[in-house]
Residue frames as qw, qx, qy, qz and C-alpha x, y, z in Angstrom:
[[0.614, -0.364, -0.524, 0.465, -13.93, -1.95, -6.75],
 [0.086, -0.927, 0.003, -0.365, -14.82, 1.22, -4.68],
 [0.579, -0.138, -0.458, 0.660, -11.93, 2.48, -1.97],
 [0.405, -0.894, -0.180, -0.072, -12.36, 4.75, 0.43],
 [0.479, 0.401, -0.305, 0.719, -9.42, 6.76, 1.41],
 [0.379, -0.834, -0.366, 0.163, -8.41, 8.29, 4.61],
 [0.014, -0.976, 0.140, 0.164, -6.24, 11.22, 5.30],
 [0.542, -0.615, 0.541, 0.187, -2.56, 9.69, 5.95],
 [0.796, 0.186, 0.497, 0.293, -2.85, 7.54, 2.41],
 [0.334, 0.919, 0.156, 0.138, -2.94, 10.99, 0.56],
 [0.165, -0.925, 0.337, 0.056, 0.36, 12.21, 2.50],
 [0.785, -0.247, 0.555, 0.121, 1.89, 9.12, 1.71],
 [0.721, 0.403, 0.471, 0.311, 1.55, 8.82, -1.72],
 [0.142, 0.977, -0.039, 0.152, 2.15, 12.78, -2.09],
 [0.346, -0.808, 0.476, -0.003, 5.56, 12.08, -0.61],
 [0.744, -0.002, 0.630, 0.223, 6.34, 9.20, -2.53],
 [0.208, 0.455, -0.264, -0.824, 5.49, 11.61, -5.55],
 [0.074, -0.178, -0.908, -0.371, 2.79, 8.70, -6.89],
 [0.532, 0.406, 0.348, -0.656, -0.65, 10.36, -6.30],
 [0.527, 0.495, -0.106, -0.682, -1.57, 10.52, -9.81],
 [0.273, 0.250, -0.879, -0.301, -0.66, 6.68, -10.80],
 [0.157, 0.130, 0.940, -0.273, -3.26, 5.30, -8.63],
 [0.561, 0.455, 0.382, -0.577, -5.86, 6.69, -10.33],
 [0.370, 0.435, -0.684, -0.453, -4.39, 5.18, -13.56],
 [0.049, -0.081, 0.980, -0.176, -5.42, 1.53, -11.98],
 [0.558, -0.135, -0.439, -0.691, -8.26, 0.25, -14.37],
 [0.564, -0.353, -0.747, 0.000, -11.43, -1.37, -12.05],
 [0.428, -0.363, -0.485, 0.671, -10.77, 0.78, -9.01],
 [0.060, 0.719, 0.341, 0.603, -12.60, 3.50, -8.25],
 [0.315, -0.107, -0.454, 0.826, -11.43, 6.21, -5.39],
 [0.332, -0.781, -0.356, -0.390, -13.98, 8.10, -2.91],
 [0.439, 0.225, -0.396, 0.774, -13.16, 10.26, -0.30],
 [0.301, -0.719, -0.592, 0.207, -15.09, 11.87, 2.59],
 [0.412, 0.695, 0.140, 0.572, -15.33, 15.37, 2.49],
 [0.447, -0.868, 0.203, -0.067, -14.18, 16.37, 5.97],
 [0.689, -0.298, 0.282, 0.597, -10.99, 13.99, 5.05],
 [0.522, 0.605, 0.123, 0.589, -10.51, 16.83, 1.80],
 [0.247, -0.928, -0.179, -0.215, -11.29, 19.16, 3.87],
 [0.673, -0.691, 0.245, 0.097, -8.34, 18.33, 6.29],
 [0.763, 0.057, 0.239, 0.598, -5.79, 17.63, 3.46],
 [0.128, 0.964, 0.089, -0.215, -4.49, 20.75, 3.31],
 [0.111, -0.749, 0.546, 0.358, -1.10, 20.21, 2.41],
 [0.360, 0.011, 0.824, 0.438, -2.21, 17.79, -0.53],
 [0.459, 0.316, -0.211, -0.803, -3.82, 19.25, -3.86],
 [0.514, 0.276, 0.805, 0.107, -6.27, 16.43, -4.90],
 [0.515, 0.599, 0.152, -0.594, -8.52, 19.09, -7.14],
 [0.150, 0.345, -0.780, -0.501, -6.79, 17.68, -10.26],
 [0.232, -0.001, -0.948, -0.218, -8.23, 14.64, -9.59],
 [0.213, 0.383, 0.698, -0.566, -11.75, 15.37, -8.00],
 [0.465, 0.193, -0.302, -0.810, -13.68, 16.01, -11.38],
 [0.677, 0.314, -0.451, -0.490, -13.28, 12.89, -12.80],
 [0.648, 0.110, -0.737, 0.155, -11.47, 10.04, -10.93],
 [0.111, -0.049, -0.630, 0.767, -11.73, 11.30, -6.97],
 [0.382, -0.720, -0.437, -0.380, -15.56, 11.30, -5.54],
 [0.081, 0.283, -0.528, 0.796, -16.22, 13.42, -2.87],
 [0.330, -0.468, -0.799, -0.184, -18.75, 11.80, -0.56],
 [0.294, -0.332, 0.338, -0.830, -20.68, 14.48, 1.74],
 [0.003, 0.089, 0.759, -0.645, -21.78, 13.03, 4.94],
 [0.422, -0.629, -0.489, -0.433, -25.61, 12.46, 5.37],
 [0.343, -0.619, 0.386, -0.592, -26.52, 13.35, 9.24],
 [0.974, -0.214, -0.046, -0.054, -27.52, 9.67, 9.75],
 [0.898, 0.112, -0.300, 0.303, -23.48, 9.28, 9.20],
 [0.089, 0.594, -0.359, 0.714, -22.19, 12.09, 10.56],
 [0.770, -0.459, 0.251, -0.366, -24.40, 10.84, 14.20],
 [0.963, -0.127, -0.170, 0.168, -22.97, 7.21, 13.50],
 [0.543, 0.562, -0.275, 0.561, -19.28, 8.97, 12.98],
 [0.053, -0.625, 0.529, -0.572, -19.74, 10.41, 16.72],
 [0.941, -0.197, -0.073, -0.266, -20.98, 7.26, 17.90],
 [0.895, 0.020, -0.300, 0.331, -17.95, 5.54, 17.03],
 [0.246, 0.659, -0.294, 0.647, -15.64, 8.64, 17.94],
 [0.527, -0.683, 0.166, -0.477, -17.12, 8.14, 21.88],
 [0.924, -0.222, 0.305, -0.059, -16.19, 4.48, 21.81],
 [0.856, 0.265, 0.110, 0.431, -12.96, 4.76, 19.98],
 [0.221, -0.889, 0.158, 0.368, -10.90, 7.83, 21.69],
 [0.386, -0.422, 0.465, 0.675, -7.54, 6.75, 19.33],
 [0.361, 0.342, 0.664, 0.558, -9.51, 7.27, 16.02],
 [0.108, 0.134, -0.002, -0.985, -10.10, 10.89, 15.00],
 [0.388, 0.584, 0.479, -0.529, -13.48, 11.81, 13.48],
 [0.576, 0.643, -0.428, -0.266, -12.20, 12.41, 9.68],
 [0.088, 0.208, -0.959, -0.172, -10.69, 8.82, 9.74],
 [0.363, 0.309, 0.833, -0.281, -14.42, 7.54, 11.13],
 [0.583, 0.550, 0.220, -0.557, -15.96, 9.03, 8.60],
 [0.583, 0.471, -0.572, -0.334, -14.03, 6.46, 5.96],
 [0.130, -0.109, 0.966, -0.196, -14.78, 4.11, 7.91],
 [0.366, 0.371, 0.481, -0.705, -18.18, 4.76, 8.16],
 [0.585, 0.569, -0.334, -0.472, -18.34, 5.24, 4.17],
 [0.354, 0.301, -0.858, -0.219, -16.60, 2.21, 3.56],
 [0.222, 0.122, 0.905, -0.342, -19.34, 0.20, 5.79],
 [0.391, 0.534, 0.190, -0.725, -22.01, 1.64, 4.37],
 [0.636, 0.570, 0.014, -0.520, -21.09, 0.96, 0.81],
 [0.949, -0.240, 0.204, -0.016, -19.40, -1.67, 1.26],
 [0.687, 0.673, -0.236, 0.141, -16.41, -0.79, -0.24],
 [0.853, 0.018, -0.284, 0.437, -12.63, -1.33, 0.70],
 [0.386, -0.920, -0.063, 0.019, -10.99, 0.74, 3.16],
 [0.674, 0.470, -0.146, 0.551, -7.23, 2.48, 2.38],
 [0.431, -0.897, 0.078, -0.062, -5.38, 3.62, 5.46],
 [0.677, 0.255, -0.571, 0.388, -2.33, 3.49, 7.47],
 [0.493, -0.594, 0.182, -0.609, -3.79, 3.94, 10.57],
 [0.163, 0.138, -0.961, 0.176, -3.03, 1.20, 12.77],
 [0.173, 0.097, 0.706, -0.680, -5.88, 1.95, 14.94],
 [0.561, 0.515, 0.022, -0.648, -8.36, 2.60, 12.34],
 [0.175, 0.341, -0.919, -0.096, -6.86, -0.84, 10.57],
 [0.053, -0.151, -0.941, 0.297, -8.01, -2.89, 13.51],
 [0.378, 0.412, 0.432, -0.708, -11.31, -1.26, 13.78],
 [0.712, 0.300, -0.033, -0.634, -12.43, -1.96, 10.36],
 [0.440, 0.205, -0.864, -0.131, -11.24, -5.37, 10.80],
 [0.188, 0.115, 0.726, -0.651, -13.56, -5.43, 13.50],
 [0.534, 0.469, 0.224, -0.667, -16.34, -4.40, 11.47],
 [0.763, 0.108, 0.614, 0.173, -15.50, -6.81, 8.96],
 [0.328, 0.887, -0.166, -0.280, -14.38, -4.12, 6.05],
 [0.842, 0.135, 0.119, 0.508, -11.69, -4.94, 3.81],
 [0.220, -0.957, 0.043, 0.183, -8.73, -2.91, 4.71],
 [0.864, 0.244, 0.066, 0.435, -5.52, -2.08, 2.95],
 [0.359, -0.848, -0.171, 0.350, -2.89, 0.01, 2.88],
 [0.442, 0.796, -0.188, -0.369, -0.50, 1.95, 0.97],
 [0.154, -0.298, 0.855, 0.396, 2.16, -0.89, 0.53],
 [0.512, 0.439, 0.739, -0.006, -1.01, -3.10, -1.17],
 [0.231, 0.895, 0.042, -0.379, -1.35, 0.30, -3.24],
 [0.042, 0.741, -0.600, -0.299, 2.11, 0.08, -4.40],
 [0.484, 0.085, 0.870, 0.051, 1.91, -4.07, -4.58],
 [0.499, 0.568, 0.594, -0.274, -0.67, -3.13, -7.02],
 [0.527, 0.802, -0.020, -0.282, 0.81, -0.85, -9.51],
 [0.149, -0.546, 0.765, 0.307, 3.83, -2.69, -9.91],
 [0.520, 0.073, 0.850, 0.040, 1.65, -5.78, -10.83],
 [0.583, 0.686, 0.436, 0.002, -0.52, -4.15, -13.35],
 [0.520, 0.324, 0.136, 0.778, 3.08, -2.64, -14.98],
 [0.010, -0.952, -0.280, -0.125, 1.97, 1.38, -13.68],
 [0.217, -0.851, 0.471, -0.082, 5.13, 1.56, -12.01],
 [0.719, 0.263, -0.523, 0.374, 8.50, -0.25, -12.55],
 [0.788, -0.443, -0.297, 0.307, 9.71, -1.94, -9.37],
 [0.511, 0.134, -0.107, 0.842, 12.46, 0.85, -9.40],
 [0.246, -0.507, -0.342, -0.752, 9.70, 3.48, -9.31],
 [0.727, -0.578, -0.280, -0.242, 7.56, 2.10, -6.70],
 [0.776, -0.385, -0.372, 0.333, 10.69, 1.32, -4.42],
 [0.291, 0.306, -0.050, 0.905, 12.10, 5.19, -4.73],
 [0.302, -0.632, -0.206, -0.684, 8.86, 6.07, -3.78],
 [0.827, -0.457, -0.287, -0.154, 8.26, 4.16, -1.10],
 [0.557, -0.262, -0.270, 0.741, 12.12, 4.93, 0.64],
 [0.003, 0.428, 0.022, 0.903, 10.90, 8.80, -0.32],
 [0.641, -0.532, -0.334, -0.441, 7.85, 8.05, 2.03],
 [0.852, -0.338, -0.273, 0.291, 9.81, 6.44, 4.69],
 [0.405, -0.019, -0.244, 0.881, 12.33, 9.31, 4.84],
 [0.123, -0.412, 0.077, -0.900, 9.13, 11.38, 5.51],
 [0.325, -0.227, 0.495, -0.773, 8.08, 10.07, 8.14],
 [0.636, 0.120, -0.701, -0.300, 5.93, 7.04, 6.38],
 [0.239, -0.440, 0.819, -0.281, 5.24, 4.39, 9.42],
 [0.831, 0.116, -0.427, -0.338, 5.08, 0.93, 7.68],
 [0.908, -0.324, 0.264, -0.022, 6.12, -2.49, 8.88],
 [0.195, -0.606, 0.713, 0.295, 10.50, -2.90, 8.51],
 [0.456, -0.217, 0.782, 0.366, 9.87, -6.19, 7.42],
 [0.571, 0.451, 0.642, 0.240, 7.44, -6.03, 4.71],
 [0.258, 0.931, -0.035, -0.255, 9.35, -2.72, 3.31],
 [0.305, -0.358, 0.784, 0.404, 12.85, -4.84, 3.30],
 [0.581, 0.178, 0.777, 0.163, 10.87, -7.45, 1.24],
 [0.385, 0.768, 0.496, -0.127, 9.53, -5.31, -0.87],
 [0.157, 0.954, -0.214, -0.141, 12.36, -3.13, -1.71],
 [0.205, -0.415, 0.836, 0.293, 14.49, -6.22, -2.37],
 [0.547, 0.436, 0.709, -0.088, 12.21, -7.32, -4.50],
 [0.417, 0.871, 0.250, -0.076, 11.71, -4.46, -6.59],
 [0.401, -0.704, 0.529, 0.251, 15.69, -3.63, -6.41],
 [0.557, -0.176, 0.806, 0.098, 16.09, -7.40, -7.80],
 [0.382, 0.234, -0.488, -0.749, 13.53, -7.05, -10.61],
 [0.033, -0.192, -0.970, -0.149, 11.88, -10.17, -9.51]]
């Protein structure tokens, strides 16, 4: 499975202090757009951009589609359209927490996920104990993090509980 990342999943997980477990998640392969590296300045991916992190450079054909959408979509930046854009293209799954940039590649029929599914994930395949994942994920929320109340209660009584 390819994912596409946009900016906001990188600050997320960099504040949760769990970058480096998602790339531990066997089947899943992680691509990025290089105007979203470009713009993460206050997250070091380079560790992970040999071997597990592609960096996809923009043809012009996408970079034209990328202001296409930008004209007709004022609340979605230009470095989130361009992981959109990638993740149409190559059909691959789309990792955000954009709301706006959500709905728009559920428009375009993309699978779209975000970082609780992220976290949903390494707890299931053991990467993180439920304790883990729910430290992270109140570390994320005290920066700034905006997820949905209820499916962070559930989720942190859950992991809490051990079920």
């Amino acid at each position: 499975m390819l994912c596409i990342t946009d900016t906001n999943i990188w600050i997320d997980l960099q504040h949760g202090d769990l970058i480096e477990y998602v790339f531990l998640l066997n089947g899943v392969c992680w691509a990025i757009p290089d105007i979203v590296l470009e713009e993460l300045q206050s997250v070091d991916l380079s560790p992970f951009t040999d071997q597990k992190l592609s960096v996809l450079n923009l043809t012009s054909k996408q970079i034209a589609r990328v202001g296409d959408l930008a004209q007709q979509h004022r609340k979605t930046t230009e470095v989130d359209l361009a992981s959109l854009v990638l993740a149409i293209e190559k059909r691959a799954v789309l990792v955000t927490g954009d709301g706006a940039l959500r709905k728009l590649a559920e428009d375009y029929h993309v699978e779209v996920h975000g970082v609780l599914w992220l976290l949903d994930m390494l707890v299931e395949n053991n990467i993180l104990s439920g304790k883990k994942a729910a430290n992270g994920l109140k570390q994320m929320i005290r920066k700034g993090a905006r997820l949905p109340h209820k499916e962070v209660r559930e989720r942190l009584g859950r992991w809490h509980s051990g079920l």
